[in-house]
mmCIF file as Biopython writes it, N, C-alpha, C and O atoms, coordinates in Angstrom:
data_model
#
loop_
_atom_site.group_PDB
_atom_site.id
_atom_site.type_symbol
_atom_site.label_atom_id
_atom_site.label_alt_id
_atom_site.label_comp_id
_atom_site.label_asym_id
_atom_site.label_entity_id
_atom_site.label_seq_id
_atom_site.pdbx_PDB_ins_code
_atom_site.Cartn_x
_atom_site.Cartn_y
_atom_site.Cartn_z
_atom_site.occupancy
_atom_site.B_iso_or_equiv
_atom_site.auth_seq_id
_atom_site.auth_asym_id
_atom_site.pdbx_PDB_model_num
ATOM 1   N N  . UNK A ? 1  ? 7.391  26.609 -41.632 1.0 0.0 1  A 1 
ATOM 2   C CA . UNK A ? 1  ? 8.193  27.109 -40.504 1.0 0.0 1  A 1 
ATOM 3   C C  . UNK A ? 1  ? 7.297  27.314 -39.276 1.0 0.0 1  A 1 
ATOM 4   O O  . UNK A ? 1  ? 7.812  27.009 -38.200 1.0 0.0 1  A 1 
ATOM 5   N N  . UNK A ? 2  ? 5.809  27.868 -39.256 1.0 0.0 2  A 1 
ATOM 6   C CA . UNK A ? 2  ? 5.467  27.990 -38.119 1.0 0.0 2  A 1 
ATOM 7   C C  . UNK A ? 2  ? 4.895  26.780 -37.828 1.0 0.0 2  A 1 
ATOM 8   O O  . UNK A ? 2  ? 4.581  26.767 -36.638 1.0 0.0 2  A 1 
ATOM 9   N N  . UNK A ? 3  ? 4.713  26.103 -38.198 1.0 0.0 3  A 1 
ATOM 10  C CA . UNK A ? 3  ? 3.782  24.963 -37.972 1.0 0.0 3  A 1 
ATOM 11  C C  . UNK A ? 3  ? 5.068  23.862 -37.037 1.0 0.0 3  A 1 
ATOM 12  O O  . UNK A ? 3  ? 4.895  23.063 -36.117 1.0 0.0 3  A 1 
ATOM 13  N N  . UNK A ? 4  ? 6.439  24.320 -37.843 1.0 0.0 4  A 1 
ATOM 14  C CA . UNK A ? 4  ? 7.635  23.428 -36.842 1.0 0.0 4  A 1 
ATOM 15  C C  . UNK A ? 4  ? 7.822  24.245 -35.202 1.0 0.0 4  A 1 
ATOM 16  O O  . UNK A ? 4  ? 8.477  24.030 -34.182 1.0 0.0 4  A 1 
ATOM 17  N N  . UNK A ? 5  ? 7.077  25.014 -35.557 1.0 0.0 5  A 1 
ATOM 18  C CA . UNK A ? 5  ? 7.488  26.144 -34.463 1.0 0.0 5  A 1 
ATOM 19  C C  . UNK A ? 5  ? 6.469  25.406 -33.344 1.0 0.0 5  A 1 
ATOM 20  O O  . UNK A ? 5  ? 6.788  25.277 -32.162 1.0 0.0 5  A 1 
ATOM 21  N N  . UNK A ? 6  ? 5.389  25.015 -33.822 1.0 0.0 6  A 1 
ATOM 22  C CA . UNK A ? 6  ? 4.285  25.081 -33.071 1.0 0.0 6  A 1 
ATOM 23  C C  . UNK A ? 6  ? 4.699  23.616 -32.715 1.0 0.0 6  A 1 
ATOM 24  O O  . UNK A ? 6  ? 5.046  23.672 -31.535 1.0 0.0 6  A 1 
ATOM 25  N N  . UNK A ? 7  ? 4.820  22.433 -33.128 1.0 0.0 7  A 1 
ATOM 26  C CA . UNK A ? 7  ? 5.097  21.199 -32.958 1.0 0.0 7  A 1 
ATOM 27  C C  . UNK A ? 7  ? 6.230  21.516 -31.848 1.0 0.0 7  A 1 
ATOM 28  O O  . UNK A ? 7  ? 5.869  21.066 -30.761 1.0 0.0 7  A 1 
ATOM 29  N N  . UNK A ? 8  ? 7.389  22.102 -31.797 1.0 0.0 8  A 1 
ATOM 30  C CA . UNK A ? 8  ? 8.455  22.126 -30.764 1.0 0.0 8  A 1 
ATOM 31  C C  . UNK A ? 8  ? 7.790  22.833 -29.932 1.0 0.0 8  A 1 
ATOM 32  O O  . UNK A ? 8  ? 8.493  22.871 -28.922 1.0 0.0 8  A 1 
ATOM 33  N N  . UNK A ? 9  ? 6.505  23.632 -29.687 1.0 0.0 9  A 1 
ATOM 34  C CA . UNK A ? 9  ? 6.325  23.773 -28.273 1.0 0.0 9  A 1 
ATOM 35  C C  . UNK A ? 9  ? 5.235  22.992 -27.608 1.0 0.0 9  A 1 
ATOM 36  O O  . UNK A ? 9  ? 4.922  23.217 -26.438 1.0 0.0 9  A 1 
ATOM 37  N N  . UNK A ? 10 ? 4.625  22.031 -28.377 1.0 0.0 10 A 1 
ATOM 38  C CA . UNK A ? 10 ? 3.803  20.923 -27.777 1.0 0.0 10 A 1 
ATOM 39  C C  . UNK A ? 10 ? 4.868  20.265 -27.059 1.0 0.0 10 A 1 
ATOM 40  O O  . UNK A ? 10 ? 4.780  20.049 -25.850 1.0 0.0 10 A 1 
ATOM 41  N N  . UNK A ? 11 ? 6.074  19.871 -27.890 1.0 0.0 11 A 1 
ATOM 42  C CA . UNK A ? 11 ? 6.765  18.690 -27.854 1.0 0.0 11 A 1 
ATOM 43  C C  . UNK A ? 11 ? 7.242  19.117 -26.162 1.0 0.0 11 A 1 
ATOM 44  O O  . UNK A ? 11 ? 7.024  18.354 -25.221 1.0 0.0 11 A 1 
ATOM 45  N N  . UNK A ? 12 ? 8.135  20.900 -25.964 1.0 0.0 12 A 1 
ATOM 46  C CA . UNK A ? 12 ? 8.222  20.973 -24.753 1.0 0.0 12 A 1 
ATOM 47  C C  . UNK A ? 12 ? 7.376  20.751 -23.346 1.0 0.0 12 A 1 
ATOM 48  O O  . UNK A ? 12 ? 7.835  20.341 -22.281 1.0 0.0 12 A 1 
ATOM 49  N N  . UNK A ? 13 ? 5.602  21.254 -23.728 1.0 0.0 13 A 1 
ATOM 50  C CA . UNK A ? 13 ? 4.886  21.330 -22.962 1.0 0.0 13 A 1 
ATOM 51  C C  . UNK A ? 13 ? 5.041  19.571 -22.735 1.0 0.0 13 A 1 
ATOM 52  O O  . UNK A ? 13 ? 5.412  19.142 -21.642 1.0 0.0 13 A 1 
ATOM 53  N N  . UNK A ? 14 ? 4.737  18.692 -23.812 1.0 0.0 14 A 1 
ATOM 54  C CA . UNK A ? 14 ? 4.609  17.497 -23.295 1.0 0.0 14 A 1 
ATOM 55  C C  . UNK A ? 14 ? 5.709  17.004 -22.209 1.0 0.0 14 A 1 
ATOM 56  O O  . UNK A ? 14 ? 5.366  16.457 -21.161 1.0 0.0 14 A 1 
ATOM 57  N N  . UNK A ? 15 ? 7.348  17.298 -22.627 1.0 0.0 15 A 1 
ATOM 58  C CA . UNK A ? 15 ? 7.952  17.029 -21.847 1.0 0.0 15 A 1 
ATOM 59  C C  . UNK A ? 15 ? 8.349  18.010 -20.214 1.0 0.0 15 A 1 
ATOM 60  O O  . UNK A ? 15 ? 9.350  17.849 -19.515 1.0 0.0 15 A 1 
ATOM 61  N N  . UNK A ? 16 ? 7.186  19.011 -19.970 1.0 0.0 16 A 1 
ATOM 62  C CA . UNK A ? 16 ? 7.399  19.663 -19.243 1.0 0.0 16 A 1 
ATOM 63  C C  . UNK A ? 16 ? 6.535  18.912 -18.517 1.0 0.0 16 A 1 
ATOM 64  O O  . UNK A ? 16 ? 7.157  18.402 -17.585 1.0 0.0 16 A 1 
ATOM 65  N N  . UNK A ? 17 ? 4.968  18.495 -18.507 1.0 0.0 17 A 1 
ATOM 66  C CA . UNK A ? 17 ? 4.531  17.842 -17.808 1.0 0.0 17 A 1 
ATOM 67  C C  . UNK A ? 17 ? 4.950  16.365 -17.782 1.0 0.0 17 A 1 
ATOM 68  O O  . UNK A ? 17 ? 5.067  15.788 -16.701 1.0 0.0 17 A 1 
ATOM 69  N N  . UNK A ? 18 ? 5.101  15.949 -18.558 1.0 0.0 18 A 1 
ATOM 70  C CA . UNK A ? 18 ? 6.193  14.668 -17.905 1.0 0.0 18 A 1 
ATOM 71  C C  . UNK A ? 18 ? 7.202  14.615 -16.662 1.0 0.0 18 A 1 
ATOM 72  O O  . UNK A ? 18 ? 7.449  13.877 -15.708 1.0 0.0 18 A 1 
ATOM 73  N N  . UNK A ? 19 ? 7.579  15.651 -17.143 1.0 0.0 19 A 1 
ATOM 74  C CA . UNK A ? 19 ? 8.867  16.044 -16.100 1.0 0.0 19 A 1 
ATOM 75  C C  . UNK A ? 19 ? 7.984  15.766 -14.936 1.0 0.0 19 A 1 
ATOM 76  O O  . UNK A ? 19 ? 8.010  14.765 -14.219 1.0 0.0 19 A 1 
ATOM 77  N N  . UNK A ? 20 ? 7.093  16.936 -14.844 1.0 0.0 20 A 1 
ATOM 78  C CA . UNK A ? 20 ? 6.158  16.941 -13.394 1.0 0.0 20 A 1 
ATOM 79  C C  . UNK A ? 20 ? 5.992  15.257 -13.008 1.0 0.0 20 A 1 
ATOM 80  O O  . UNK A ? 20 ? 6.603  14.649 -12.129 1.0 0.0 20 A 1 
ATOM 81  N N  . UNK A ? 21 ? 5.188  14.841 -13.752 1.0 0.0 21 A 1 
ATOM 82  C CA . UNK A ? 21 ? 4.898  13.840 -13.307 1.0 0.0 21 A 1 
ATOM 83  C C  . UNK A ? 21 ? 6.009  12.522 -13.316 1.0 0.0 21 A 1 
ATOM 84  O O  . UNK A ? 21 ? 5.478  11.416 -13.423 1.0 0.0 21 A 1 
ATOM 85  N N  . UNK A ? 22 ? 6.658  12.536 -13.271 1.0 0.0 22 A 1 
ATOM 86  C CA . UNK A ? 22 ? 7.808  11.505 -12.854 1.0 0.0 22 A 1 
ATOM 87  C C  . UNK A ? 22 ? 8.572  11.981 -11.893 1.0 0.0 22 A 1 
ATOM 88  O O  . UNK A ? 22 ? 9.369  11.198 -11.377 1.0 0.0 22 A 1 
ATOM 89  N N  . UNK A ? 23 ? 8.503  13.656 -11.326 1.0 0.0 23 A 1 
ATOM 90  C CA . UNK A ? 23 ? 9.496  14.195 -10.327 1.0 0.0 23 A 1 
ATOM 91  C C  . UNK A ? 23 ? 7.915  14.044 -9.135  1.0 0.0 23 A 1 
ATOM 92  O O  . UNK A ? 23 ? 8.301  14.201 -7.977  1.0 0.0 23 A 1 
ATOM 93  N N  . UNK A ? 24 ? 6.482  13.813 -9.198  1.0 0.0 24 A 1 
ATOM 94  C CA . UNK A ? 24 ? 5.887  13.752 -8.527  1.0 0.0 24 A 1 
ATOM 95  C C  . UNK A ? 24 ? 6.009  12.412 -8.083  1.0 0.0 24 A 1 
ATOM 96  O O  . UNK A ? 24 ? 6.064  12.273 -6.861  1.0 0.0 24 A 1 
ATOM 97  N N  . UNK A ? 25 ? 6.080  11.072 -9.005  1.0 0.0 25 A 1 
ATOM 98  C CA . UNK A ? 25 ? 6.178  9.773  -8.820  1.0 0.0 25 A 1 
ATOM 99  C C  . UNK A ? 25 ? 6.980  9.260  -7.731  1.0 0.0 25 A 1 
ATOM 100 O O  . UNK A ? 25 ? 6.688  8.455  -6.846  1.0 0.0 25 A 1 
ATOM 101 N N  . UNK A ? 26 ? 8.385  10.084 -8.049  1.0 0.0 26 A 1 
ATOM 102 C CA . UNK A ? 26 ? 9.657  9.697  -7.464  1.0 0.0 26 A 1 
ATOM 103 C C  . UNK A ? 26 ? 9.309  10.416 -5.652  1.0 0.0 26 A 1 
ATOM 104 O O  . UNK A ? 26 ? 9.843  10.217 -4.561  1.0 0.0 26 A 1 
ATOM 105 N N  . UNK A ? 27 ? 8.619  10.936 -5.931  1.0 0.0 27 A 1 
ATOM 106 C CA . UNK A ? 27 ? 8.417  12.128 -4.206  1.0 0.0 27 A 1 
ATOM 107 C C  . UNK A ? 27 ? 7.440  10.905 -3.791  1.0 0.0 27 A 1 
ATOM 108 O O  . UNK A ? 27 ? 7.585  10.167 -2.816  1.0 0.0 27 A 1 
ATOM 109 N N  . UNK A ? 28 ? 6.681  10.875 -4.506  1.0 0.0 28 A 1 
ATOM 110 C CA . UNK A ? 28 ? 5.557  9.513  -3.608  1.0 0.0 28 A 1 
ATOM 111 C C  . UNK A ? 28 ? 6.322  8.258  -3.129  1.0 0.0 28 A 1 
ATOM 112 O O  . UNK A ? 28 ? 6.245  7.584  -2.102  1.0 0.0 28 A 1 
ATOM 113 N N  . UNK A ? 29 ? 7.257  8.170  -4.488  1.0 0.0 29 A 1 
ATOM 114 C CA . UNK A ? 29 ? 8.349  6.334  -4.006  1.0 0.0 29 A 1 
ATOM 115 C C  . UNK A ? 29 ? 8.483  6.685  -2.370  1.0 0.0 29 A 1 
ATOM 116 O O  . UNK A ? 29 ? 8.085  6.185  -1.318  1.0 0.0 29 A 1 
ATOM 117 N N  . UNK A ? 30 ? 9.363  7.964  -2.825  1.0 0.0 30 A 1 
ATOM 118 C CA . UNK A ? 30 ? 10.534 8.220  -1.634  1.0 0.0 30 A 1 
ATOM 119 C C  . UNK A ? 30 ? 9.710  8.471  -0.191  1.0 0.0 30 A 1 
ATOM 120 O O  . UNK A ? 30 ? 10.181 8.154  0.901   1.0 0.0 30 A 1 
ATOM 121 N N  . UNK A ? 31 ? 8.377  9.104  -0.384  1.0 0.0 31 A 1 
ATOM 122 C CA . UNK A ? 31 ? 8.008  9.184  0.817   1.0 0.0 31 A 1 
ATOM 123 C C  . UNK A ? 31 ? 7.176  7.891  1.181   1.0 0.0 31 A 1 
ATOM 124 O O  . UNK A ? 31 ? 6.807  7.696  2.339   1.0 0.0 31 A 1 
ATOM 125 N N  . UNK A ? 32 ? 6.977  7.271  0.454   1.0 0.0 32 A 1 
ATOM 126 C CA . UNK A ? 32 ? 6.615  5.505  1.232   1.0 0.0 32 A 1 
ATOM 127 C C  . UNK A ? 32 ? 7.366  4.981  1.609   1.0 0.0 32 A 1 
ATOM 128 O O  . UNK A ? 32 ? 7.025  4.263  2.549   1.0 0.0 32 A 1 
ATOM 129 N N  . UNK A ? 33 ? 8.787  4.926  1.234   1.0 0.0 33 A 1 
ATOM 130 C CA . UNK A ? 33 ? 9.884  4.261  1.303   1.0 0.0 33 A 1 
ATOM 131 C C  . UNK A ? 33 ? 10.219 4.670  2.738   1.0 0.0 33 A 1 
ATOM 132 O O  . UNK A ? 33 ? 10.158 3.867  3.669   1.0 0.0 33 A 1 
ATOM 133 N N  . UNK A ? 34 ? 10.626 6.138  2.902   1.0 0.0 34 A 1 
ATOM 134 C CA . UNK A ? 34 ? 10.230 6.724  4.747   1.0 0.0 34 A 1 
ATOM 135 C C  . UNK A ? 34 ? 9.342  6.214  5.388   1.0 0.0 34 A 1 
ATOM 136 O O  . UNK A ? 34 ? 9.560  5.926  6.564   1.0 0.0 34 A 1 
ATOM 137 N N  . UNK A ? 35 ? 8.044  5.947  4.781   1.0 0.0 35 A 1 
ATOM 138 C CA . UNK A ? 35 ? 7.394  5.691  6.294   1.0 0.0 35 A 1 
ATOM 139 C C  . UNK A ? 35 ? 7.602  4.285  6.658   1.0 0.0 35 A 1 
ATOM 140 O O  . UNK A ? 35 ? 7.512  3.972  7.845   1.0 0.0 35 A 1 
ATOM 141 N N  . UNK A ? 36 ? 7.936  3.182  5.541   1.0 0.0 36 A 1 
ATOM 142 C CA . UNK A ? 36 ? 8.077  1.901  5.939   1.0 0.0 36 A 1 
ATOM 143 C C  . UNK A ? 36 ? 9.557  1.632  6.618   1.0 0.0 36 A 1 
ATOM 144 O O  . UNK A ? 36 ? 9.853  0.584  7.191   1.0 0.0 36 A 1 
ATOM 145 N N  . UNK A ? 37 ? 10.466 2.808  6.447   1.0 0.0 37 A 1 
ATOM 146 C CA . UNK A ? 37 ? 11.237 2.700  7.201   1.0 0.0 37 A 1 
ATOM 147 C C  . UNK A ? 37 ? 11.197 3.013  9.270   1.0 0.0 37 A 1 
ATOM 148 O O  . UNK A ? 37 ? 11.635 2.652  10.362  1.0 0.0 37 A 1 
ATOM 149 N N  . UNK A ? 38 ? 10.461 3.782  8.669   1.0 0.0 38 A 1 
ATOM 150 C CA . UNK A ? 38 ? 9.530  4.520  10.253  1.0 0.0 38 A 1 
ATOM 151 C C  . UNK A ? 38 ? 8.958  3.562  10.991  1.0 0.0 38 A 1 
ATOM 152 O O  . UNK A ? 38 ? 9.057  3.417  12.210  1.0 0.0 38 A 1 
ATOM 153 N N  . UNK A ? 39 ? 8.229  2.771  10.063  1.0 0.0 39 A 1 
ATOM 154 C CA . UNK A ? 39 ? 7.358  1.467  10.492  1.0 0.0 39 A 1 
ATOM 155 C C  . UNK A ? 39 ? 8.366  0.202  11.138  1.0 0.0 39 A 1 
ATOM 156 O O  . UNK A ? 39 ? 8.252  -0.337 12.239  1.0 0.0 39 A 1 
ATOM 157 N N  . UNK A ? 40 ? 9.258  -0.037 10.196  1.0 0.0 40 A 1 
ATOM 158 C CA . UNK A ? 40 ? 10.416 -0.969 10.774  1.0 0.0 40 A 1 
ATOM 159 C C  . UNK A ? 40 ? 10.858 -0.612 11.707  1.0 0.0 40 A 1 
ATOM 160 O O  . UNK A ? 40 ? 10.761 -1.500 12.554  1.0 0.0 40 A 1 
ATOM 161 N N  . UNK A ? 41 ? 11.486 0.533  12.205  1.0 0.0 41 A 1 
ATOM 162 C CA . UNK A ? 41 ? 11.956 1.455  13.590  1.0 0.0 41 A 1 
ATOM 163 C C  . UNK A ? 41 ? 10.941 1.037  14.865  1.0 0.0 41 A 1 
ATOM 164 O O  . UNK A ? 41 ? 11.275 0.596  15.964  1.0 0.0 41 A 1 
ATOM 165 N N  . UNK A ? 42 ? 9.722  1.293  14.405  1.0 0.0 42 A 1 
ATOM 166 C CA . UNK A ? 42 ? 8.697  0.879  15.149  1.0 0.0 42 A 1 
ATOM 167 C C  . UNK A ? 42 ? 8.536  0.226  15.961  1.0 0.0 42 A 1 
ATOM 168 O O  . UNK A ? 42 ? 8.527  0.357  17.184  1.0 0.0 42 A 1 
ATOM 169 N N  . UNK A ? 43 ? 8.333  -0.895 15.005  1.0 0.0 43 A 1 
ATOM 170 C CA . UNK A ? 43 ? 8.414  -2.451 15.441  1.0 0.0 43 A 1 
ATOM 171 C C  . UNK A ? 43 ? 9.468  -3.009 15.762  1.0 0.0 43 A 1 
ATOM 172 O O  . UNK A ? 43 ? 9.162  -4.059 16.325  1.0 0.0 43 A 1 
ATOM 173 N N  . UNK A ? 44 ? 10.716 -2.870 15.709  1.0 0.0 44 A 1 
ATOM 174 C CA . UNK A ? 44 ? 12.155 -3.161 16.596  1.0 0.0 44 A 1 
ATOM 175 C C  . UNK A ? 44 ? 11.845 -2.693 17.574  1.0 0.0 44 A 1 
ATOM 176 O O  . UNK A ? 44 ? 12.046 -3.491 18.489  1.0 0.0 44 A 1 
ATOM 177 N N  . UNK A ? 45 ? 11.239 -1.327 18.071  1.0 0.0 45 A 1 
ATOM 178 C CA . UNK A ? 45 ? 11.282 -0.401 19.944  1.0 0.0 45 A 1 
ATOM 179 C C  . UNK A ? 45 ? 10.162 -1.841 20.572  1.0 0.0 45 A 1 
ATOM 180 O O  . UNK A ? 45 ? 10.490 -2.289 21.671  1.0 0.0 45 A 1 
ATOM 181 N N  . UNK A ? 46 ? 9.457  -2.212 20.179  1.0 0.0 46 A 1 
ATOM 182 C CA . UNK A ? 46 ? 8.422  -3.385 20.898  1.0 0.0 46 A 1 
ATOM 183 C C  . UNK A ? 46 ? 9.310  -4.683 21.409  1.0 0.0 46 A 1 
ATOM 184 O O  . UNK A ? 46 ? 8.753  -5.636 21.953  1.0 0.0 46 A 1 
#
């Protein structure tokens, strides 16, 4: 019993930093995705 105990809170920690890091991934997409939109804006005002 404790040893299942202990396995379900790796299992959370693992999926807690996962979490992080795929909600960090998605913030990096999204903010490249802005600036190349910024960039296109750009270069249309020329």
């Amino acid at each position: 019993m404790e040893n299942k105990n202990k396995n379900e809170k790796i299992k959370m920690k693992k999926m807690l930093k996962n979490k992080k890091i795929t909600i960090r991934k998605k913030r990096l997409k999204r903010e490249k995705n802005e600036k190349e939109k910024k960039r296109e804006k750009d270069k249309k005002k020329d």
